[in-house]
Each structure stands twice: as C-alpha cells, then as structure tokens.
BAMI-527509 format. One record per residue: residue in one letter; x, y, z of N, C-alpha, C in turn. Coordinates in pm, whole numbers, plus 50000, padded with zeros to 5 digits. Example, Ala and Ser with C-alpha at 12.3 -4.5 7.8 and 13.67 -1.06 7.14 Angstrom:
<recs>
A513194943150780512304955050780513204967050780/S512854977550708513674989450714512905000350787/
</recs>
This chain:
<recs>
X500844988250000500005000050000500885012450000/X500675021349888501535031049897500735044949784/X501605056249803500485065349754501995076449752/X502305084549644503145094849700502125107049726/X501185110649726500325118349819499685113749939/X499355102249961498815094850096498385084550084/X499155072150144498165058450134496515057250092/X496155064550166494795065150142494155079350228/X492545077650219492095089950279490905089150352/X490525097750458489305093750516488415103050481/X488255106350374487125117050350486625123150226/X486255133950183486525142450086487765147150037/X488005148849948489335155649879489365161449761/X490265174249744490435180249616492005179649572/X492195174249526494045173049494493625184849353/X494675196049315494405208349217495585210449158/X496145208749067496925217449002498665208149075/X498505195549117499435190849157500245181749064/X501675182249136502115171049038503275166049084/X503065149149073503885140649116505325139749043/X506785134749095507425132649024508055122049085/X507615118049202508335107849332507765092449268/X508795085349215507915072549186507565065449293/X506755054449273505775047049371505895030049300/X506735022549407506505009949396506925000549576/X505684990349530506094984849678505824966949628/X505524959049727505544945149747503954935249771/X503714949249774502164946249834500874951049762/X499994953749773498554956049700497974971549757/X497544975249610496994991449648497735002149610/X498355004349512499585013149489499135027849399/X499295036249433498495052549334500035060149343/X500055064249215500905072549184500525091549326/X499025089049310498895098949389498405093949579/X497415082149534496855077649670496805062649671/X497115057249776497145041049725495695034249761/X494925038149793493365034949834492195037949875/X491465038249814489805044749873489155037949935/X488675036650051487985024350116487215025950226/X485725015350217484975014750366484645035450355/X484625038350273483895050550290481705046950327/X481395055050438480345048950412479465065750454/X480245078350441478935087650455479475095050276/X478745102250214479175105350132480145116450108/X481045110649999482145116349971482635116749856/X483325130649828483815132449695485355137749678/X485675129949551487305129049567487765137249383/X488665146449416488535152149295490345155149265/X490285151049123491525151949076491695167248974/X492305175148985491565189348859493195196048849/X493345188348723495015195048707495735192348708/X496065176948728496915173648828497875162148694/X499135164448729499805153648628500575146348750/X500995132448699501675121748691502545117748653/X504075122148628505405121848570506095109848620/X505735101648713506565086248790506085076748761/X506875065348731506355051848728505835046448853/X504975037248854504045031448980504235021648958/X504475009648987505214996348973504694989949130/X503994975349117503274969849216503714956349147/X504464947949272505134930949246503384925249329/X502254930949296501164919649277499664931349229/X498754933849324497404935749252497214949249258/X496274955949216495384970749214496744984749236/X497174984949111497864994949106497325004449004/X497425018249022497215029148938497465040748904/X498005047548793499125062348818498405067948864/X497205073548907496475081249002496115073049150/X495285064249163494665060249248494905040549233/X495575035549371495475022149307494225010449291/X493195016449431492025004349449491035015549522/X489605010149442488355022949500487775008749569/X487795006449710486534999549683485644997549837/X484984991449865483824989849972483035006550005/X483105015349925482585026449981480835028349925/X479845038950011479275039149931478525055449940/X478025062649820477855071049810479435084049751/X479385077349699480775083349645481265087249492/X481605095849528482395103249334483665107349346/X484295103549192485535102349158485215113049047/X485865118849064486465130248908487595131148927/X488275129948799489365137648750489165140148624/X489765153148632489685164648479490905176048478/X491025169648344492335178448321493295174948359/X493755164148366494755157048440495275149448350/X496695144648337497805136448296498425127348356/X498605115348315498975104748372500495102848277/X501815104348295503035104848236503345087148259/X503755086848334504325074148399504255065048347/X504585053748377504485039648304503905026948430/X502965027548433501815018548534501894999148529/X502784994548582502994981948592502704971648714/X501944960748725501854954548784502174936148732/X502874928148795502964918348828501994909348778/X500534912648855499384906948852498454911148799/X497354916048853496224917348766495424932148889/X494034941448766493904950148780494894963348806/X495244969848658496384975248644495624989048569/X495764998348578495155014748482495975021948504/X496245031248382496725042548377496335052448494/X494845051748498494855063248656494365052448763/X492975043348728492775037748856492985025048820/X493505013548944493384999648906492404994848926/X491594989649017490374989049039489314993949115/X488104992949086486914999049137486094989849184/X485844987349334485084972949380484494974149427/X482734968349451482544966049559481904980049626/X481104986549507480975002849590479365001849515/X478755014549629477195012049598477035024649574/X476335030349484475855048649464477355051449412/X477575051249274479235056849308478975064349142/X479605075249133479565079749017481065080148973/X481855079248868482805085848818483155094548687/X483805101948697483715111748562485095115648541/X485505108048456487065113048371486795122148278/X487285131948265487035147248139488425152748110/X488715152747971489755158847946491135156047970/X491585141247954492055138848050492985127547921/X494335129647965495535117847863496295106247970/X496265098447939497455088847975498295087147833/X499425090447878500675089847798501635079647849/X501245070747957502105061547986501965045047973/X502985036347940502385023547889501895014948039/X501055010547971500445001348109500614985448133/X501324980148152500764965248180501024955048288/X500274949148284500074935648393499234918148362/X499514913848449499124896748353497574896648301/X496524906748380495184901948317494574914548404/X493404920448336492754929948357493574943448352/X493264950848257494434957148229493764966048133/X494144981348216493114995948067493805005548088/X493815013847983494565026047962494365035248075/X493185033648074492345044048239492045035848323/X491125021548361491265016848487491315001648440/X491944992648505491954979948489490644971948470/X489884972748607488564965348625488084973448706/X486784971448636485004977148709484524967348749/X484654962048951483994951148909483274951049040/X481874941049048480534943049192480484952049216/X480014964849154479254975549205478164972049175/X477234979649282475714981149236475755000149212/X474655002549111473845017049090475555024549059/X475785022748971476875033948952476785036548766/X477495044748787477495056948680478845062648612/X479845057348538481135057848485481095068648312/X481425077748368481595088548213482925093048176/X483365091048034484705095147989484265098447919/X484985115547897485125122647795485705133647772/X486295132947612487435143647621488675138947660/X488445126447641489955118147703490365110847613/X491855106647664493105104047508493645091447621/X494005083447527494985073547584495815073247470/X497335074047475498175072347402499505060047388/X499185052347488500225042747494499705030147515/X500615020447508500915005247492499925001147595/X498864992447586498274989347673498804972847683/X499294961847764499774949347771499314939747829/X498794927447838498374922347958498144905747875/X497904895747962497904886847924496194882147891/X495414886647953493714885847884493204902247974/X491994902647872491024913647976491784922047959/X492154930147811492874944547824492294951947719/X492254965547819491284975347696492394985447674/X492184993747519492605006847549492195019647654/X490915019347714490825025247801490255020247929/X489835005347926488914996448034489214986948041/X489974973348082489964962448065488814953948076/X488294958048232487054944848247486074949348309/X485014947748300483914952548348482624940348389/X483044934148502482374925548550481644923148688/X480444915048638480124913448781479014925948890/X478794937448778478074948648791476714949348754/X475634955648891474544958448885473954970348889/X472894972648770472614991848781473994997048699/X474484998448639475255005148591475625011048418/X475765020848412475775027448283476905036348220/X477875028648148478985035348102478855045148016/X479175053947973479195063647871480655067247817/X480975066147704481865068247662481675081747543/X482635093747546482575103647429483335110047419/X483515112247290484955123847211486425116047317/X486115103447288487195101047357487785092647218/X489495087947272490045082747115490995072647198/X491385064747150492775052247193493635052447087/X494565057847146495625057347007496845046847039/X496605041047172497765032047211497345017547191/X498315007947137498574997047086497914986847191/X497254976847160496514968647301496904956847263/X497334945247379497654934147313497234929347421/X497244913247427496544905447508497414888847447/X497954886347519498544870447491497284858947505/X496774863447580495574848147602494154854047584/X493724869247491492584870447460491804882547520/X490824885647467489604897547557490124906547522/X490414914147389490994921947422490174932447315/X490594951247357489544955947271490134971247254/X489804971747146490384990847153490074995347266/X488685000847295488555007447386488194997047563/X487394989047542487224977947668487204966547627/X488214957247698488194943047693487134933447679/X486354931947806485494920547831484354927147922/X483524924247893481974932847946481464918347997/X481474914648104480984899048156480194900548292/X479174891448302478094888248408477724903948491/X477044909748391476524922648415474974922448428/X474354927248546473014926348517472454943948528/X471774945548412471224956748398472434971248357/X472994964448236473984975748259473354983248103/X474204996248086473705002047950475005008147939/X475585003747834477085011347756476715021247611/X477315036147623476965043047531478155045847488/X478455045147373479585050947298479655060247181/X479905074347192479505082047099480705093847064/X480685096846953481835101046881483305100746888/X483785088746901484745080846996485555072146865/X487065074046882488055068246789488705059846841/X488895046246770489985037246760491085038446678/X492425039946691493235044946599494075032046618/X494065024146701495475016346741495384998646685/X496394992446674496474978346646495704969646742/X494794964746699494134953946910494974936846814/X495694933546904496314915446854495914912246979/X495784895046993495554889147018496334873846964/X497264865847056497634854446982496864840246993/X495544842547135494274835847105493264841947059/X491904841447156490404844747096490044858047196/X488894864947083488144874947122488974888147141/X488944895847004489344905746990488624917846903/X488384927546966487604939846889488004951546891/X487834960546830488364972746768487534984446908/X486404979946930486014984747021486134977147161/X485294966947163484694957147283485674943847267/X486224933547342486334920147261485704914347288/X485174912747411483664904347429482994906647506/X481944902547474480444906247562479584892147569/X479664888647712479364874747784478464875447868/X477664868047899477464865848029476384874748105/X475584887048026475414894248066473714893648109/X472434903148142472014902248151470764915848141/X470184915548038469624933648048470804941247986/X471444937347870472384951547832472064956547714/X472544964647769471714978647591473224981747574/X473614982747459475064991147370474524997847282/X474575013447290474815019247214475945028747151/X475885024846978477455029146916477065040746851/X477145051646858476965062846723478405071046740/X478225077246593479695082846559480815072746567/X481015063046572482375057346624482895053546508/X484345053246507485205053546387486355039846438/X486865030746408487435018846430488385022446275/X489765025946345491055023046194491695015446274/X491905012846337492565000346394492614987346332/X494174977746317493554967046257493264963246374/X492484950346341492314935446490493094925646411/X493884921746476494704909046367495114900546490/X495344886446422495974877246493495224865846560/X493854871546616493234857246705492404851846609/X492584835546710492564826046636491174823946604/X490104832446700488604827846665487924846446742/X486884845646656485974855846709486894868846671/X487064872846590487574890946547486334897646498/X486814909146538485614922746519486104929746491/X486084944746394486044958546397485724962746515/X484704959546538484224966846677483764959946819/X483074943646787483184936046869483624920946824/X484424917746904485204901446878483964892446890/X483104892446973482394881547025480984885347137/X479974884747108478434884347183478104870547188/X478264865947330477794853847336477204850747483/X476134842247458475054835647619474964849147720/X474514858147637473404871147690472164864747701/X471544875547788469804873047762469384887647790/X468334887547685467864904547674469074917547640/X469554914447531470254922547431470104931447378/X470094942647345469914954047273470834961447192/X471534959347081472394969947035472254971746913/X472444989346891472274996446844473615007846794/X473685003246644474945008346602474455016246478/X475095031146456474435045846418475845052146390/X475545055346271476605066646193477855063446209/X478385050446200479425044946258480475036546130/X481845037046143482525033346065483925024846098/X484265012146005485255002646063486325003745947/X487105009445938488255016145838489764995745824/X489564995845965490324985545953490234973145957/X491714966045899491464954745815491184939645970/X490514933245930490234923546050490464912746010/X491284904246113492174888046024491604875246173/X491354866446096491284851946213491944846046181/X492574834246234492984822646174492394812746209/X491124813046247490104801346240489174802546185/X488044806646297486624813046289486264824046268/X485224829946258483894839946295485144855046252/X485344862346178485674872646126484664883446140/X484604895646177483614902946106483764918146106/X483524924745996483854941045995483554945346093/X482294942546201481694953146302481694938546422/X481154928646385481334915646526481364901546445/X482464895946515483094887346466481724876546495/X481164871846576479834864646616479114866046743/X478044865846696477104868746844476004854146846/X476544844146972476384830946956475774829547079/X474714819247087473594818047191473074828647307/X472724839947256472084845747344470374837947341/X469814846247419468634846447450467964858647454/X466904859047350466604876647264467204885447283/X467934885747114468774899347121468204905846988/X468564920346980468424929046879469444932946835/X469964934546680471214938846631470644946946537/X470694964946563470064968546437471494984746388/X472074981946295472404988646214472034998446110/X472565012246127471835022646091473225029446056/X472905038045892473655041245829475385041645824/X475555031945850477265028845861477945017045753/X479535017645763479525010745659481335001745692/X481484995845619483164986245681483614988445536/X484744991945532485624998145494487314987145512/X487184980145604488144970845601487874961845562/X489234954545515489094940145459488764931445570/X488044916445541488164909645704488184898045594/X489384887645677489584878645619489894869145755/X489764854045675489364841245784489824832745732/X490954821445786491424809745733490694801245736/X489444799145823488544788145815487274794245755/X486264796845873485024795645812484664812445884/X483774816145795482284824345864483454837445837/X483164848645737483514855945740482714868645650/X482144879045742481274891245672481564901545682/X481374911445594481404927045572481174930345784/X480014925145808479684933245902479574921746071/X478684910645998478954898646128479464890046081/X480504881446099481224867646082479864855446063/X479334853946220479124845546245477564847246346/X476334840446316475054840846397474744831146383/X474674824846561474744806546594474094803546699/X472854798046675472204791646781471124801446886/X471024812846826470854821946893468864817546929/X468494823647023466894814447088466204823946974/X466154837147005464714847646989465984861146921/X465894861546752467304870946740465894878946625/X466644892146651466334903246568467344911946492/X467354908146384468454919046289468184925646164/X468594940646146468554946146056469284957746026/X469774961445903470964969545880469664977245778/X470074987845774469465001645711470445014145661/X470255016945512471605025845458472825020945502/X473185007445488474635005345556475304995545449/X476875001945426477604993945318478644986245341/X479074974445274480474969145285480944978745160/X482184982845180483134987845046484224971145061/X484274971645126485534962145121485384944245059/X486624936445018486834925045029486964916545132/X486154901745158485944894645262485994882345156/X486574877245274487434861545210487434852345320/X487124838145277487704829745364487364813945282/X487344804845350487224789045274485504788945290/X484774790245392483174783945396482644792845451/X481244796345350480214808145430481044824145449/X481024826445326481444840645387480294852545265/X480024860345341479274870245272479484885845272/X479194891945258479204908845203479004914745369/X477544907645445477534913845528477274906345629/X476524891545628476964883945674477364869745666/X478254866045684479054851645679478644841745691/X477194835245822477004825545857475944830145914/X474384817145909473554822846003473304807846058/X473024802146164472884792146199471724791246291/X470714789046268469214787146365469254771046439/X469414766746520469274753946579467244750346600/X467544736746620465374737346648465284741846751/X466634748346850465054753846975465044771446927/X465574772946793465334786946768463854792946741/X463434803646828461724805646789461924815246665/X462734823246627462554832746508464124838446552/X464444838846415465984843746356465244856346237/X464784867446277464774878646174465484891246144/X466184885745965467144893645911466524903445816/X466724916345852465764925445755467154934345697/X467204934845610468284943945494467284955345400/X467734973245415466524980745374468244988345336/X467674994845167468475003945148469795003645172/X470324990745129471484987645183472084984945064/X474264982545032474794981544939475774971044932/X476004959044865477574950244916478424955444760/X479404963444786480124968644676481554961944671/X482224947844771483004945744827482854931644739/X484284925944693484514912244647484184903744760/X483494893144718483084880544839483674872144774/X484544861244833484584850344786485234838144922/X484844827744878484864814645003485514805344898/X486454800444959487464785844884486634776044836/X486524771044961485344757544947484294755544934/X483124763945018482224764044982481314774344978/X480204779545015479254789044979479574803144996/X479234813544933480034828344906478194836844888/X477814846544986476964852844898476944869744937/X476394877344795476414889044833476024896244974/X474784891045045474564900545139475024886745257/X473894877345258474014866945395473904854045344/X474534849245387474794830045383473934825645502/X472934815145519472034809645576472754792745594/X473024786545653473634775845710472574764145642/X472754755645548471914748445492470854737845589/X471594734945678471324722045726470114727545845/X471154738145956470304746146051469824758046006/X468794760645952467954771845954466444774245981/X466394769046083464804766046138464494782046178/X463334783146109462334797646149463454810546121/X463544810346008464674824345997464304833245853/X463934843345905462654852945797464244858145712/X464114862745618465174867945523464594883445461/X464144894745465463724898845410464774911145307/X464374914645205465524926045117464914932545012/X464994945945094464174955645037465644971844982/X465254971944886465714981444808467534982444843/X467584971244754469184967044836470104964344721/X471084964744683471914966344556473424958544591/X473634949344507475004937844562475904942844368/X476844948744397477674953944292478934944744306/X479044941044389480414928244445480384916244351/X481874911644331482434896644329481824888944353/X480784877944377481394867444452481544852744383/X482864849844466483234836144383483354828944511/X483054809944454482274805744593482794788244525/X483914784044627484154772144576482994756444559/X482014762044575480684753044557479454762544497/X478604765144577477614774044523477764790244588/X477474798944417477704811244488476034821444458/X476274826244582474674836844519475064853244531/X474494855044421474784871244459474204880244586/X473114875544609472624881444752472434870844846/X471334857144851471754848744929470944836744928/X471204828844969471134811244945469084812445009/X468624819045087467614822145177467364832945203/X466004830445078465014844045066463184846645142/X463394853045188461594849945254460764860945145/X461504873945128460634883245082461664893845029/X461464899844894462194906344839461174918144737/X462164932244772461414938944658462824949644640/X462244954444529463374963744454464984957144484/X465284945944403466534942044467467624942844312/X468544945044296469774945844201470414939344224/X470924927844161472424923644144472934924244028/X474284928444028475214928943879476604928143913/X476734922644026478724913444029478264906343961/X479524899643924479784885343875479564876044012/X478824863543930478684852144061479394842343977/X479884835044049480964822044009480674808944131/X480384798144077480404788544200480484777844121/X481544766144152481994752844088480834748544059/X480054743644193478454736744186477544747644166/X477124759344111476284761244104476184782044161/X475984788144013475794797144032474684810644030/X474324817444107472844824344128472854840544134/X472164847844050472724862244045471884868544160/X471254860544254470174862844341470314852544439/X469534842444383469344828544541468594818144427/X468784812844477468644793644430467134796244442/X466104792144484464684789644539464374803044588/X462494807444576461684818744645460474817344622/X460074825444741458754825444698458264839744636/X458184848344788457384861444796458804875544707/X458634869744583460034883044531459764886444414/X459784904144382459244910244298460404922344276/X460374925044128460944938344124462584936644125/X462994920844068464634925144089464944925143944/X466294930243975466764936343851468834927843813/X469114921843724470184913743679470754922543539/X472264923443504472614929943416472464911943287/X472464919743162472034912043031473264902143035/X473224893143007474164881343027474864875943140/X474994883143206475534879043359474414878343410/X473174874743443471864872143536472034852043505/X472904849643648472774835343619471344826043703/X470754817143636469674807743679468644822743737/X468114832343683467744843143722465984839243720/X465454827343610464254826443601463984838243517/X462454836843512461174844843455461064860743567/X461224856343672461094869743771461964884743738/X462824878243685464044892043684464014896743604/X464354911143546464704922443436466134921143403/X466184920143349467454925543234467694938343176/X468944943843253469304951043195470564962443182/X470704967243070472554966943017472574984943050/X474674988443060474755000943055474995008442910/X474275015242887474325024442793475135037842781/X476365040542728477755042942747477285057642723/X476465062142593476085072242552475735082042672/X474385075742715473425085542781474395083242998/X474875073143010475505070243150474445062443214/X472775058643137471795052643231472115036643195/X471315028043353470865010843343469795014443247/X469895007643153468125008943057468014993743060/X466734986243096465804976643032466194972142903/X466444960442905466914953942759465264955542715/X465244959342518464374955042466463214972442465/X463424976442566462034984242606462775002542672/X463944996742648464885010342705464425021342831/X463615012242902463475020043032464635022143144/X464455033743210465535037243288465405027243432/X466405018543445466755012243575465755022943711/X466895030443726466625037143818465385044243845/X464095050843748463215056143726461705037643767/X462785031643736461665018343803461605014743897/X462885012943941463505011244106462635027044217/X463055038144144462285046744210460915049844229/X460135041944098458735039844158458255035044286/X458805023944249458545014844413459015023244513/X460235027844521460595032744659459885041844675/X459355053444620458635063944629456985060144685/X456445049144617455295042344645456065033044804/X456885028644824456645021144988457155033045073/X457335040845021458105052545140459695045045206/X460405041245059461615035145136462575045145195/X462035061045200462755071545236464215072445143/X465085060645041466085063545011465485060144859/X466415070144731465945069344587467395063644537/X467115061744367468205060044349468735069544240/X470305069344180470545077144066470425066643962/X470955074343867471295067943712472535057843750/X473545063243844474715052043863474035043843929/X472645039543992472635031544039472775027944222/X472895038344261473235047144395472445047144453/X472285043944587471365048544645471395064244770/X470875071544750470765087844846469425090644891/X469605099444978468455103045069467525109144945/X466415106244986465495115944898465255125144974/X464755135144887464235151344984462705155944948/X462595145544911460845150244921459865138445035/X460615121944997459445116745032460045114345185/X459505109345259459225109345419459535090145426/X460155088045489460335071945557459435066145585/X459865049745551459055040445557459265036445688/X459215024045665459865014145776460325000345736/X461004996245881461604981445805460054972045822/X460474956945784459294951745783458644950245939/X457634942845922456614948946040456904938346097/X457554927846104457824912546203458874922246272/X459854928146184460954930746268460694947146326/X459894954746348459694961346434458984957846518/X457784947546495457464935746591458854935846735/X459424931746683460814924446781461454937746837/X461694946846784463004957046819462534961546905/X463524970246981463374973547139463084987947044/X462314999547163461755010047136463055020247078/X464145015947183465385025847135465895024346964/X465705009046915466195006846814464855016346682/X463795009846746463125019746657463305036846656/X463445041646771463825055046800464565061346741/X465555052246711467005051246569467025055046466/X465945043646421465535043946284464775056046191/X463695061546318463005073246258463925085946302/X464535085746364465585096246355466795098646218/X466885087346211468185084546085467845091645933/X466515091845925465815092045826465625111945852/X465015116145987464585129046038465925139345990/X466885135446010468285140646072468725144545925/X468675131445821469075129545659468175138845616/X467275140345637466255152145592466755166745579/X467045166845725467725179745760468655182645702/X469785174545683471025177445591470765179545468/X469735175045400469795176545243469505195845252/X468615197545355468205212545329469215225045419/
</recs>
C-alpha cells in the first residue's frame, strides 16, 4: 500500500493543480501514483483530481495498482472526478487490475465517476485485467462511469482482459457507462485474449447500459488467442444490456486471434435480453482470424437469449479475412441464437471478405438450431460493393444461411443493391442462398460457384421487382429484368424496352416510402421530398423502442442535411 500523496484517505478531497514526480512501487497491493486506496467510505464523499499530472512510474510486484489512484473499493455514496489531468508514467503490475489512473473499482454502491479531458501517455501493463484508464470495474451496484474528452496514448499489455481505456467490466449491477469524444491511440495486446480498443470484456453484468459516441479507435488490438475487437472484445454473460454505438470510427487493425475478430466487437455470446444499436458508425480497419467467425463490426454473436442487432447508416471499409470459416462485411458469424432480431438500414460493405466456407458481404453465417423461435434478418436500402469470395464452399452477396440449421429464419431485402464479386468454391449467390421476401433488389457482380451459380438465390417465393445485368443474370428465372449500361446517355436501361433502371426502382421506393431513391449510377441517396418508411413489420414487431427510436431519427436528421 503506497500513495506518494497518501496511502489513502478518510474523506473528501480536492488534489488541484498538483504534480507528482516521486515514483511509487512496493511489494504489496493498492499502489496510486497519487493515493494508494479508497475504502469502507460509508457517509458521502467526493474525491477530485483537477490539474493534476503524473510524471513517475508506479510499479506493484502483485494487485490494484494505478498512476492516480490504486484500488476504489467497499465505499458507498461516492464520486471520483478527474479532469484535466495527465497520467506520464508507466503503470505496471505483476498481477492483475492495472490502469493508467485507477486499478480497480470494487465493491461500491451509489458511486459515480467522471474522467474529462484527460491523457494517459504512459504504457500500462500487467498479467490480466488491464486499461489505459482503469483495469477493472467490478461488483458495484447503481453506479454511473463517464469519459470524455479523454486520450489514451500508449501501449496497453496484459495477458487477457485488456482495453485501450477499460479492461474488464464485471460482475456489475445498475450501471451505465458512457463513453465520448474520447480516442485510443495506444497499441493493446493481450497474449491469452479479451481484448479491445477501447474495453476488453463486458461479463456477468446485470442491467447495465454502455453508450459510445463520437469516439476513435486508431490503434492495432492483437491477440495470439480468441476474442478481439476494435472496440469491445467480448460481451458474455450478461444480463439486460443495451450498447449503444453512434459516431464511432474503428482504423485500427484487429489481427491475429485465432477465433471471434471484430472491427468493433470480437464476440456476443450467452446474453439474455440484448439490445444493440449501432448509428453513423465506421470500421476503416482490416480484420484477420485464423480460424473462425471474422467480422467488419462483430466477429459472432452466439447463443444469446433475445437479442436485437440493428444497424443504421454505417459502413466497413476494412478488409476481414478468415482461414477457416464464417467471414462478413459486418457479422462473421450468427449461431444458435433462441429469439434474434436483425437489421441493417443505409449501411455498406466497400471492402473484400474472404475465407474457405460461408462468407458474405455482410453476413458470413447464420445458423438457427430447432430450439430457435425466430431468427429475423431485415436488409433496407442497403449496398455490398465489396469482392466476396469462400474457397470451398458457399460465398453470397449480402448473407449465407447455414443449409442444414435454419429453422424459422425470415430473410427479408428491400431496396438493396449487391455490385460485388462473389466467387464461391461450391455454390455462389449474389445476395443469398435464403430468401423469405424481396422487393426492389439489384444484382450485377459477377457470381461464380463450381456447383452452382445464382445472380440472386437458388429457390423463392414472395420476390418482385429485381433487377440482373444482360448476360451475367445467372439461373435468374422468369422473375428478373434485364438490363445493360448504355455508354452514351451514363443510364441502366431495360433490355428491349429502354426503360431507365433507376426511374423503376424509384417507383417502388417512392410508392413504399423507402425514404432512400436512386441515381442513374445506380446509387442509392436520401430523397428530399418523400418521408420514411419502415423496416418490415415482424421486425419492428421484435426491436426494442430505442432501436426503433433510431431508425425514425436516421431518416429525420438525413432530411435535415439535404436542406
């Protein structure tokens, strides 16, 4: 226990405009560059950091060390701020729960904290639980954690459970993170996994809500096992959690683990009551497995128990590639899941996605088991402009559907355009193997598949209104239009009848209120006259109120900008 301002404290405090240069290391547990412990506080109290830098290394041969503060915990009624403050030093521990300012937070009831404005410039690491700003969040009840305006700039290290700004966050009730205008520009690695640009591992949480909003990943997240994300690496265990992503930008690669990579999350798995909601958001970097589940935005989100995944105008931009199986523009991998709701709206792959089996534009793999009650995938106004292709076997423009398991899984694709590759060492489809309901749909990549190739999907029923370029529309049937570019004028015209692509496509949308039109290239943009539809009515059926809240905003907001 050690502190170069005071072991610890019995009260309120304002530390202002101070600054350490005395390093701090001992043998024992509890170590703060400024205080080595907060504890057993039980009338209320507030502890404030405003100014204050950190120039010494803090070095602890075992647990809860931190360049500000080493361990918060048994108190209750209590707040932590620091603002405006610098953490220099280089924050090392031995063991586990290790942060740039705090190591851990335990065990506290009513507790608010608020980081503002605020850099760590020093590298951090220790064997497991391990963040740029605090190691682990873990058994609080009713608390309240806000960063913003804050920078992490250095090496974050640890052997599992390491974030660029959070490692672990477990074991918490009542609680609601907020994250904003905050950025990670320091390198995160993890030898045995969990690891995430901004937070590691989000596990056995009941009732928590994580917000993340206008917030950058700039840095490398590796991993030489599983569960790695650009934002999150995994999310387990939880119970009642809402994530919400808007603004967020992921250039970071994720490279290296062997299963579950993300842009933004490695892995969602055995939740119950799920909610997330991802808005104006973008994954710049390239994402690699060497097994499983790849994915631009989440590598797989596997046996929960009802969740919602709804995507709103964003798009992946990195390559994501997979030595084995399940690899997509946006999810890798959806397996086994009880009661699932998904839908992407105005949202694009630009990029190439590759792997040997099941890989698609946006998603890779969908797998429904029989105790699944409904798997619904709704795609509105959406684009795959990105080469797909799978070695061995199935490749499709938007989603690959798992042949064998797909019990009760609605497909629907409305005003959606696949301009991509895909080549598919068995059967390839340009949008996807499993169709429930389709209108205004385009394909014109090339499809290629040894066994068997589809400029659309193999079998349908309920599908109207798609559109295939003149000779490349493979096994297209009686249903589809044909039709070629005309070099002269720059329009798609109708073989035979020289109608304008786009002027047909825009009927319909104008008549369902798909809120988005198209051009002559074929494009899809906001319109400025007509007013939003909605997605289909099963899947607003399912979505939580926030996700709908989303949706008619996305549309409100696009309005506004055109004028």
């Amino acid at each position: 226990r050690a502190g170069a301002l005071s072991v610890s404290v019995n009260g309120s405090l304002v530390v202002k405009n101070t600054t350490n240069n005395a390093a701090v290391s001992g043998m024992n547990y509890r170590l703060g560059g400024f205080i080595g412990y907060v504890q057993d506080m039980e009338q209320s109290t507030v502890i404030s950091f405003e100014g204050c830098v950190n120039h010494a290394n803090v070095t602890g041969s075992k647990n809860y060390v931190g360049g500000f503060v080493g361990y918060i915990g048994f108190n209750t009624d209590i707040t932590i701020n620091i603002s405006n403050s610098i953490n220099n030093g280089n924050v090392t521990g031995s063991q586990r729960c290790v942060g740039g300012f705090v190591g851990l937070i335990y065990n506290n009831a009513n507790m608010t904290v608020a980081i503002s404005n605020t850099i760590n410039n020093g590298k951090v690491a220790a064997s497991r639980e391990v963040g740029g700003f605090v190691g682990d969040i873990n058994s609080n009840t009713n608390m309240t954690i806000i960063t913003s305006n804050s920078t992490n700039n250095e090496i974050v290290t640890g052997g599992s459970y390491v974030g660029g700004l959070v490692g672990y966050v477990w074991n918490n009730t009542n609680i609601t993170m907020t994250i904003a205008e905050t950025i990670n520009n320091g390198k995160v690695t993890g030898g045995y996994g969990y690891v995430g640009g901004i937070i590691g591992f989000i596990m056995v949480n009941k009732r928590i809500a994580v917000i993340i909003s206008n917030s950058i990943n700039t840095a490398i997240t590796t991993t030489s096992e599983s569960f790695a994300g650009g934002l999150v690496g995994s999310i387990g265990g939880n119970q009642n959690i809402a994530i919400t992503i808007s603004n967020f930008t992921n250039n970071g690669t994720v490279t290296k683990s062997l299963t579950h990579a993300g842009g933004f999350v490695g892995d969602i798995q055995q939740n119950s009551y799920v909610d997330i909601t991802i808005f104006n958001s973008i994954n710049n970097g390239n994402v690699s497995g060497k097994h499983h589940n790849a994915g631009g935005f989440i590598g797989v989100a596997n046996a929960n128990d009802k969740i919602s995944m709804v995507t709103f105008n964003s798009s992946n931009n990195g390559i994501v590639s997979v030595d084995e199986d399940n690899a997509g523009g946006f999810i890798g991998n959806i397996d086994k899941n009880a009661m699932m709701t998904m839908a992407f709206f105005n949202s694009t792959n630009n990029a190439i996605v590759t792997g040997k089996n099941y890989v698609g534009g946006f998603v890779g793999n969908i797998v429904s088991s029989s105790q699944a009650r409904y798997l619904i995938s709704d795609f509105m106004n959406s684009a795959n402009k990105g080469s797909v292709s799978a070695a061995q076997s199935m490749a499709c423009g938007f989603v690959c559907v798992y042949p064998i398991d797909n019990n009760n899984v609605t497909t629907t694709m409305k005003n959606i355009i696949n301009k991509g590759s895909v080549n598919a060492g068995k059967n390839g489809y340009g949008i996807t193997n499993n169709i429930t309901e389709a209108r205004n749909v385009v394909s014109m990549g090339d499809v290629t598949g040894s066994s068997g190739s589809y400029t659309f999907w193999d079998a349908s029923t309920d599908v109207e209104l798609l559109y295939g370029l003149n000779h490349r529309c493979f096994n297209c049937g009686d249903y589809a239009t044909l039709f070629q570019h005309k070099r002269t004028t720059g329009f798609y015209e109708v073989v035979g009848s020289g109608n304008h692509v786009d002027d047909l496509l825009n009927h319909e949308s104008v008549k369902q209120h798909f809120c988005m039109v198209w051009t002559k290239e074929l494009e899809l943009v906001y319109s400025e006259t007509e007013h939003c539809g909605s997605l289909s009515s099963t899947t607003l059926q399912a979505l939580s109120p926030t996700a709908i809240l989303f949706a008619l905003l996305v549309c409100f907001f696009e309005l506004l900008r055109q004028f």
